[in-house]
GUFI-525749 format. One record per residue (C-alpha): residue in one letter; x, y, z. Coordinates in Angstrom, 3 decimals, always signed. Each point is the difference from the previous one (the first is absolute). Last residue first. Layout:
// GUFI-525749
R, code, X, Y, Z
R, a, X, Y, Z
...
END
This chain:
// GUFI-525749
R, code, X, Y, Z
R, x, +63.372, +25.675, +36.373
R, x, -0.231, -2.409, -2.986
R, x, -1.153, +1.994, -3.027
R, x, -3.022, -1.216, -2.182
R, x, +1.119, -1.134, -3.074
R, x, -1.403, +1.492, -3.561
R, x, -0.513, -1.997, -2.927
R, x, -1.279, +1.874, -3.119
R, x, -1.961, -1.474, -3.018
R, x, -0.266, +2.781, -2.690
R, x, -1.862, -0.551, -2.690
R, x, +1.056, +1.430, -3.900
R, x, -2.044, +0.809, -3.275
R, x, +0.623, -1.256, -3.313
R, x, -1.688, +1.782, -2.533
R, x, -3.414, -1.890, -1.091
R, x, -0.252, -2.335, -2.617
R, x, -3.329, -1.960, -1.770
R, x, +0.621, -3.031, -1.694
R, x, -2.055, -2.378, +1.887
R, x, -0.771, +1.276, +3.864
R, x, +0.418, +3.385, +1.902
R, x, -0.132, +0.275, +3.606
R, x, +3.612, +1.430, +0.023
R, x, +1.621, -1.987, +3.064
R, x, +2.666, +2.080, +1.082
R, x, +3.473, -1.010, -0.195
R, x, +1.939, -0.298, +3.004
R, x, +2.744, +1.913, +1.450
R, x, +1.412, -1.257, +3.732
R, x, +1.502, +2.274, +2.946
R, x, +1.671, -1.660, +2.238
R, x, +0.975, +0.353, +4.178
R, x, -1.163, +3.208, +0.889
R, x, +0.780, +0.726, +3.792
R, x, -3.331, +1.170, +1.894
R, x, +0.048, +1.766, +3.128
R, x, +2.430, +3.111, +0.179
R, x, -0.961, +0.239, -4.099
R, x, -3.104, +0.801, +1.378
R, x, +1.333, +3.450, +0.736
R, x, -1.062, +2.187, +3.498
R, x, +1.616, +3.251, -0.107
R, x, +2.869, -0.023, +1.696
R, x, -0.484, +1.924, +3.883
R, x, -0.059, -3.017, +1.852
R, x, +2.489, -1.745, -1.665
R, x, +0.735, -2.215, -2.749
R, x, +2.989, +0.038, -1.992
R, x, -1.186, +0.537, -3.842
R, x, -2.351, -1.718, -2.362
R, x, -0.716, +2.419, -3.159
R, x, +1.368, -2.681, -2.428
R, x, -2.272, -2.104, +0.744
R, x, -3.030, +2.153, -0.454
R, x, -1.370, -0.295, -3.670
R, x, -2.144, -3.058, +0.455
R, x, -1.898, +0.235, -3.374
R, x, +2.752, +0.879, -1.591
R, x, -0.562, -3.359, -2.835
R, x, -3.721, +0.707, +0.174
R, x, -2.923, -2.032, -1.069
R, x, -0.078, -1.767, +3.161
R, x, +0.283, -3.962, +2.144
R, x, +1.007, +0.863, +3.184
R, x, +1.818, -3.514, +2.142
R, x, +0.407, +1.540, +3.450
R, x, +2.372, -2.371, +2.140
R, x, +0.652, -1.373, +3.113
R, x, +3.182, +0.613, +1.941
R, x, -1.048, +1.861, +3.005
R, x, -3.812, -0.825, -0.008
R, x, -2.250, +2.136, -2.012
R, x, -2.917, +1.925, +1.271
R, x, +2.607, +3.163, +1.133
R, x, +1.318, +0.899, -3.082
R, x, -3.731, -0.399, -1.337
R, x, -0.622, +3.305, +0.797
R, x, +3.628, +1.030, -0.763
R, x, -0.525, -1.047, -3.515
R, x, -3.555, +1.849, +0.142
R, x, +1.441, +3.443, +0.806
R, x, +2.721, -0.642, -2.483
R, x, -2.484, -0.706, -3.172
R, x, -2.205, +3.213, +1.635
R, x, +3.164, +2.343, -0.919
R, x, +0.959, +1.531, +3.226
R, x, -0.439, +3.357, +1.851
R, x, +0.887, +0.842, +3.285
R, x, -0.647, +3.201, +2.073
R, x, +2.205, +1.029, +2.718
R, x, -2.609, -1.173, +2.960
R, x, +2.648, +0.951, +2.708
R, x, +3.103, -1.929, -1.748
R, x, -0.374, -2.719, +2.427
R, x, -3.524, -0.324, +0.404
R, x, -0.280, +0.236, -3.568
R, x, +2.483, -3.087, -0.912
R, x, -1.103, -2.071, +2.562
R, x, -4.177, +0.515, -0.976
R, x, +1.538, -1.226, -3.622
R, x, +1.928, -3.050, +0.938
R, x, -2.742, -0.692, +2.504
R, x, -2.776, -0.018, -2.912
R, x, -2.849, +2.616, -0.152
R, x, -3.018, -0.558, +2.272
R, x, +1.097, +0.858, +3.595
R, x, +1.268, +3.898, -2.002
R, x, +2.865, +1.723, +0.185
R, x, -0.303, +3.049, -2.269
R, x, +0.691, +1.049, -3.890
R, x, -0.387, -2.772, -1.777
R, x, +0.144, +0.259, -3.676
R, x, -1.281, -2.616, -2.512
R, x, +1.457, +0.413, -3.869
R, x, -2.724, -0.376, -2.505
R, x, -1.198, -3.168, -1.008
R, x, +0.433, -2.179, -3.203
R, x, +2.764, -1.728, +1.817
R, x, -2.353, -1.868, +2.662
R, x, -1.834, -1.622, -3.749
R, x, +3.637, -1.327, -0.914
R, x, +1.012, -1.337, +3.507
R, x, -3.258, -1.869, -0.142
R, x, +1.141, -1.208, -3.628
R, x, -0.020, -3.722, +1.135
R, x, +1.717, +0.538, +3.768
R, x, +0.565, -3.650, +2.062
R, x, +1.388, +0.099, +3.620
R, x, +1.957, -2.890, +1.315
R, x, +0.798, -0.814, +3.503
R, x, -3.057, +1.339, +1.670
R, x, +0.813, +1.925, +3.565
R, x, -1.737, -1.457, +3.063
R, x, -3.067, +0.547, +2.279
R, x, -2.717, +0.089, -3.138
R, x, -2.189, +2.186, +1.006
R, x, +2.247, +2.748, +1.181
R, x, +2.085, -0.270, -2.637
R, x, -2.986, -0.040, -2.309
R, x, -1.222, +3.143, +2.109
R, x, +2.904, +1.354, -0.156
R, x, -0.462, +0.242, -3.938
R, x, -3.403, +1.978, +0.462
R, x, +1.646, +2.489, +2.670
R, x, +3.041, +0.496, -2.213
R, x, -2.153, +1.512, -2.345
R, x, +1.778, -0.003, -3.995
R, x, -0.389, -3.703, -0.300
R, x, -4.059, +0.112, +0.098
R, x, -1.172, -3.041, +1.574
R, x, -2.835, -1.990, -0.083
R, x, +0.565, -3.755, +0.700
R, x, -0.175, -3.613, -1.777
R, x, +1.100, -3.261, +1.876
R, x, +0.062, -3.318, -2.135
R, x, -2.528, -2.599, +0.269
R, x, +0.654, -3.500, +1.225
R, x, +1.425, -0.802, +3.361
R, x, -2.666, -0.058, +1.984
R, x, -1.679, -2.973, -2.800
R, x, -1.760, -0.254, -3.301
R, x, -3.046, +1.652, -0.133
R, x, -0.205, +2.163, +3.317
R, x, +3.584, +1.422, -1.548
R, x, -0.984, +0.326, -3.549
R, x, -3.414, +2.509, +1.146
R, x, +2.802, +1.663, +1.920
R, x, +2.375, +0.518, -3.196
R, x, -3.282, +1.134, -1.829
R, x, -1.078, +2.274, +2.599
R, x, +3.050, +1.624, +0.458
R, x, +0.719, +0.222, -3.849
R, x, -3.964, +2.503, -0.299
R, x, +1.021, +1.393, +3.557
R, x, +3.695, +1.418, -1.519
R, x, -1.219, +0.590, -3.301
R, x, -2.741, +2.594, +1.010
R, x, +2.490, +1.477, +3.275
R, x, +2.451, +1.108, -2.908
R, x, +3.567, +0.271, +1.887
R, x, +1.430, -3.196, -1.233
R, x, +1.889, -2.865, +2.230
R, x, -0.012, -3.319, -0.210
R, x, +1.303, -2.486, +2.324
R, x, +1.515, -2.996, -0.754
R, x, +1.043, -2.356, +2.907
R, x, -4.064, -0.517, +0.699
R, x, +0.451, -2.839, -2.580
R, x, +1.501, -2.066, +2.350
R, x, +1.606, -2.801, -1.677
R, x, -2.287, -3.298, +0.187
R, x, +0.886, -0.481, -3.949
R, x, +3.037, +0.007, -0.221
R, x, +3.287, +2.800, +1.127
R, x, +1.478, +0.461, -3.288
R, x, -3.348, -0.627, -2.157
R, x, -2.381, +1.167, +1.916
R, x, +1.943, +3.269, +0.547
R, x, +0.440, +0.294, -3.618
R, x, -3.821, -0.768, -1.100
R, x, -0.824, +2.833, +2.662
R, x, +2.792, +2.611, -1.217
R, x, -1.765, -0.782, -3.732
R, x, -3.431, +0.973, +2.047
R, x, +1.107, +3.159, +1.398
R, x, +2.111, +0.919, -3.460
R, x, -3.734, -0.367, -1.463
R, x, -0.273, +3.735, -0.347
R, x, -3.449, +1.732, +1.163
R, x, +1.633, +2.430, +2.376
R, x, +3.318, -1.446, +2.086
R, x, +1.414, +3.038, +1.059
R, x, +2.372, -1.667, +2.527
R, x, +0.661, -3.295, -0.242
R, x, +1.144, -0.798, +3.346
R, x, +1.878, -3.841, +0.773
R, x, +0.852, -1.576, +3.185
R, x, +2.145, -3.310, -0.631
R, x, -1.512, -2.943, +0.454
R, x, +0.123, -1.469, +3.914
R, x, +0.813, -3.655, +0.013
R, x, +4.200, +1.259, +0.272
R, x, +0.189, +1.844, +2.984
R, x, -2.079, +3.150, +0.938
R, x, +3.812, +1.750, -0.802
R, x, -1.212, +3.174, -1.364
R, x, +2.070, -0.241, -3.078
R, x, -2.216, -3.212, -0.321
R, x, +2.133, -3.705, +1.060
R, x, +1.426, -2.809, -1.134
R, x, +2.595, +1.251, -2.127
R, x, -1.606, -1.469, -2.970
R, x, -2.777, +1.001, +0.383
R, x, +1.041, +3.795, -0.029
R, x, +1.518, -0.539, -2.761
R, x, -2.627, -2.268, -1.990
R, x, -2.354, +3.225, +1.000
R, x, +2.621, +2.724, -1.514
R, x, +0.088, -2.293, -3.429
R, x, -3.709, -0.406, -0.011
R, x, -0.566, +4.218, +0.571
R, x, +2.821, +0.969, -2.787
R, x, -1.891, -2.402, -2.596
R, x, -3.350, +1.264, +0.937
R, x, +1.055, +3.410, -0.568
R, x, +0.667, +0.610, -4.109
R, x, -1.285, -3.311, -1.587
R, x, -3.456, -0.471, +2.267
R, x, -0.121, +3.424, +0.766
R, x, -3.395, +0.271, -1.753
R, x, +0.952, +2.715, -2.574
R, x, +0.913, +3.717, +0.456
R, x, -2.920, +1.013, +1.170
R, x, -2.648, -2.793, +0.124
R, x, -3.768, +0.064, +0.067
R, x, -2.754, -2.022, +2.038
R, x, -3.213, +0.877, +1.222
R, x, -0.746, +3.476, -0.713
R, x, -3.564, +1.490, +0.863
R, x, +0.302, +2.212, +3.236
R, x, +3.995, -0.904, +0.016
R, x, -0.100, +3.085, -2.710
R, x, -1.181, +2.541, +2.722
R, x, +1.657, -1.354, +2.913
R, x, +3.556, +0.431, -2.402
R, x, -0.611, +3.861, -1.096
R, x, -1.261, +0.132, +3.731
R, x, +3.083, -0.822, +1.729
R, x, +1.898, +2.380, -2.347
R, x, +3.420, -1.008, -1.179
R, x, -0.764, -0.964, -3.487
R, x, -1.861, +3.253, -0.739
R, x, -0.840, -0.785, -3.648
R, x, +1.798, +1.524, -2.787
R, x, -1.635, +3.104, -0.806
R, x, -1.448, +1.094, -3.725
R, x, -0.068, +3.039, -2.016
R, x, -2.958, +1.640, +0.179
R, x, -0.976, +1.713, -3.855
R, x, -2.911, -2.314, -0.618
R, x, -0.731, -2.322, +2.824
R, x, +2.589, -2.769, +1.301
R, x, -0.790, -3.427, +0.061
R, x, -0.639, -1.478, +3.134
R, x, +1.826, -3.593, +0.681
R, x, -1.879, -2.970, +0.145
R, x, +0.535, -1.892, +3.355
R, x, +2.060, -2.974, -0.700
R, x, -0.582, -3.522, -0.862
R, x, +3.108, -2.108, -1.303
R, x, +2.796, -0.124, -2.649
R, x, +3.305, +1.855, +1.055
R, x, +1.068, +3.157, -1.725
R, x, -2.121, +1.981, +2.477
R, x, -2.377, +2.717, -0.639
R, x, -3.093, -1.401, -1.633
R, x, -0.109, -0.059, -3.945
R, x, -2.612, +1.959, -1.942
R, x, -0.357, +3.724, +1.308
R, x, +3.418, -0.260, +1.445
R, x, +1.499, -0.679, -3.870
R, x, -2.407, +2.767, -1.222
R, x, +1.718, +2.527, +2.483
R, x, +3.636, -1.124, -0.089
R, x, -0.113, -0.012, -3.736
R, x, -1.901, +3.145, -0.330
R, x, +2.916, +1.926, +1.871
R, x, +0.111, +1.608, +3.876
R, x, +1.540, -1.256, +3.102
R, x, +0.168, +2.502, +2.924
R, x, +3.297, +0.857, +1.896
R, x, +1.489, -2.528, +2.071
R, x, -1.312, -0.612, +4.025
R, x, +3.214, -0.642, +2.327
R, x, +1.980, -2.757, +0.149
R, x, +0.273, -0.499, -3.045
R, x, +0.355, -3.431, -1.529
R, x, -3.568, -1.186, +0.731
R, x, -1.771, +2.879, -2.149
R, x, +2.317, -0.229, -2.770
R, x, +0.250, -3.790, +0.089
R, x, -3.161, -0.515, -0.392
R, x, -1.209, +2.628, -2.429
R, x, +2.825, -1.325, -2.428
R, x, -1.496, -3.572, +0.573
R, x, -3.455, +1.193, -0.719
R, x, +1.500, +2.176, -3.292
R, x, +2.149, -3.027, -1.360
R, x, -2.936, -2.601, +0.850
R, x, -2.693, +2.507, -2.262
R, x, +2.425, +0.123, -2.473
R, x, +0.401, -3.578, -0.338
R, x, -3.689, -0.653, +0.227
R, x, -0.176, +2.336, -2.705
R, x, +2.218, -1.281, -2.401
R, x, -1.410, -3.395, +0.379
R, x, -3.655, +1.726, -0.066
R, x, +0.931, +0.942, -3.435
R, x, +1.566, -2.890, -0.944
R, x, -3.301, -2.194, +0.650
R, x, +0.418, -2.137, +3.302
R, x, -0.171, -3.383, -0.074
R, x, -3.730, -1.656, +0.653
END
């Protein structure tokens, strides 16, 4: 049944607010002030929180006189909590238009060399983590890719997914295993728990895994790490990053604070081969603000992912508004970004 004009106008408020709430809360890097207005209000009360189409957990209206949060997007438990009864739901699209293109053209490369970045010779695929997966299905688009470069016997285990919800992580575990007993060793891809901001949890993939991946995949991760305040160390410590314990032991536990988007960059600084690439799909078009703070390295420097990571493009895309027949929305703007790992 088409929509009346009323809820026309209405549905394109209610997209205008959500997409404003978005990008307000994703954009900074730090929590924004509170939202208030009746449109933002009523639209939440009716309309889930993401311009894309799909289940999500139904947002709490605010009572009388409270003026209402954004949710805490970095929080493990923010995400545990709503991966109790969410199945599927994309931010910022399904990747099939905005990273999928980036990931086939970087495969066909590597292919067509002969060989991974890790040089496992040319039968081995190429070593992919998606990191924050959640209930997107980026990990089963990366799937139908991997079949189709490398066919059908590729190894599936290639792919490794990474979130830091332990619910998610054994609900996909047991499906990719219950894939793998059905349909061969080299069916089912790998899913692990891992929060980005511990170095412990990411060694552990490193660990794991024995080798560096060749491609790491970001849809909005980088935008839910940004939501968090700024992460001080103050001492040496076996569970904080080299980079980090080198820098304090050096400077006698001078304390160091960095935005959590640069703390994770150097995190996965040292997942990624020499040469592979970080493909971050975001809402932001700063949302990797430290390139221009990269300066001779030493000891003593403070530590500055743009030491690690070179940024090789930055592309715009239009968002996908979620709205169909005549109704418009404001045009709102992706960011697809393509960052190189640096070659020692």
């Amino acid at each position: 049944m088409p929509l009346s004009l009323f809820d026309t106008v209405l549905d394109c408020a209610a997209n205008t607010q959500r997409t404003r709430l978005h990008s307000l809360r994703l954009l900074c890097p730090r929590r924004p002030a509170p939202f208030s207005g009746p449109i933002w209000a009523n639209a939440l009360g009716r309309f889930s929180y993401s311009t894309f189409n799909g289940p999500s957990v139904a947002p709490q209206c605010p009572q009388e006189n409270e003026e209402p949060m954004p949710p805490d997007y970095e929080s493990r438990t923010y995400w545990k909590d709503r991966f109790e009864g969410e199945r599927h739901f994309e931010w910022l699209g399904d990747g099939q238009d905005t990273i999928i293109p980036h990931v086939r053209s970087h495969l066909l490369h590597l292919r067509e060399h002969g060989k991974t970045l890790a040089q496992t010779g040319p039968s081995t695929p190429a070593r992919v983590l998606h990191v924050g997966a959640g209930t997107s299905s980026l990990s089963e688009r990366l799937r139908e890719l991997y079949l189709d470069v490398y066919g059908n016997g590729v190894d599936e285990r290639a792919l490794v997914n990474a979130d830091f919800a332990e619910n998610l992580v054994a609900r996909k575990r047991a499906a990719e295993e219950a894939r793998r007993e059905a349909d061969g060793p080299c069916k089912g891809m790998r899913w692990v728990c891992a929060d980005a901001l511990k170095w412990p949890e990411l060694d552990s993939i490193l660990r794991t895994e024995g080798r560096t991946f060749d491609l790491i995949v970001d849809k909005s991760t980088s935008d839910a790490i940004s939501c968090g305040e700024d992460i001080c160390y103050t001492s040496a410590d076996p569970s904080l990053h080299p980079v980090f314990n080198q820098y304090l032991t050096v400077n006698q536990n001078k304390p160091l604070t960095l935005p959590p988007v640069e703390v994770f960059a150097i995190h996965l600084s040292s997942l990624a081969h020499p040469g592979g690439l970080w493909i971050a799909l975001t809402f932001s078009s700063n949302r990797f603000p430290f390139w221009s703070s990269s300066t001779e390295n030493t000891a003593h420097s403070l530590p500055r992912a743009a030491d690690y990571w070179t940024l090789d493009q930055v592309i715009t895309v239009d968002a996908p508004t979620g709205l169909e027949g005549n109704a418009h929305a404001p045009v709102v703007q992706h960011y697809v970004y393509i960052l190189r790992r640096k070659r020692a």
